[in-house]
C-alpha angles and dihedrals in degrees: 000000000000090000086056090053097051088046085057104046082050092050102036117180135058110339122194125203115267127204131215111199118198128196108191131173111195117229100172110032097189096051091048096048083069091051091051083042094052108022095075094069085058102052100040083054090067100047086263130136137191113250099179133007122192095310130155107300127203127197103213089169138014133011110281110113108189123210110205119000129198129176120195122191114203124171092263151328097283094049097048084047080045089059099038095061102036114115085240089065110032090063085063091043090052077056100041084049085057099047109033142016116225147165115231122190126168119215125196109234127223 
């Protein structure tokens, strides 16, 4: 949470939520059972929360069928960018590279 604060001070002034949405198909269950083991500490380190997690999933429109979707909420774009570059989390991205392959995209709430 210290990391959030200095974010803030660095970005003063109205911030709105940000999400990060993650499609991600698995393609080595075991390795990737270490990145959902691991990957929590790093993200609660920067103020962010899992929304959803690889829950049921329903295509109401359209044709996208996601595999395994996971929305995180973070306190705003800079912060989520913050967290995705930061040493702690690119190791787990080298891992989550290895183990799966996913789409990521961050969205600015309202």
């Amino acid at each position: 949470m210290a990391r959030v604060a200095r974010m803030r001070a660095r970005f003063p002034g109205e911030v709105m939520a940000a999400y990060a949405i993650v499609n991600v198909e698995i393609t080595d269950s075991a390795g990737f059972a270490e990145y959902r083991k691991l990957v929590p500490a790093s993200i609660a380190e920067f103020g962010g929360r899992f929304l959803t997690r690889g829950g049921v999933t329903e295509v109401l429109e359209g044709e996208w069928i996601p595999n395994r979707l996971v929305i995180l909420e973070f306190p705003d774009v800079a912060t989520i960018k913050a967290w995705y570059h930061s040493p702690e989390y690119q190791k787990l991205v080298e891992l989550r590279k290895r183990t799966a392959t996913s789409d990521f995209v961050v969205i600015e709430g309202v």
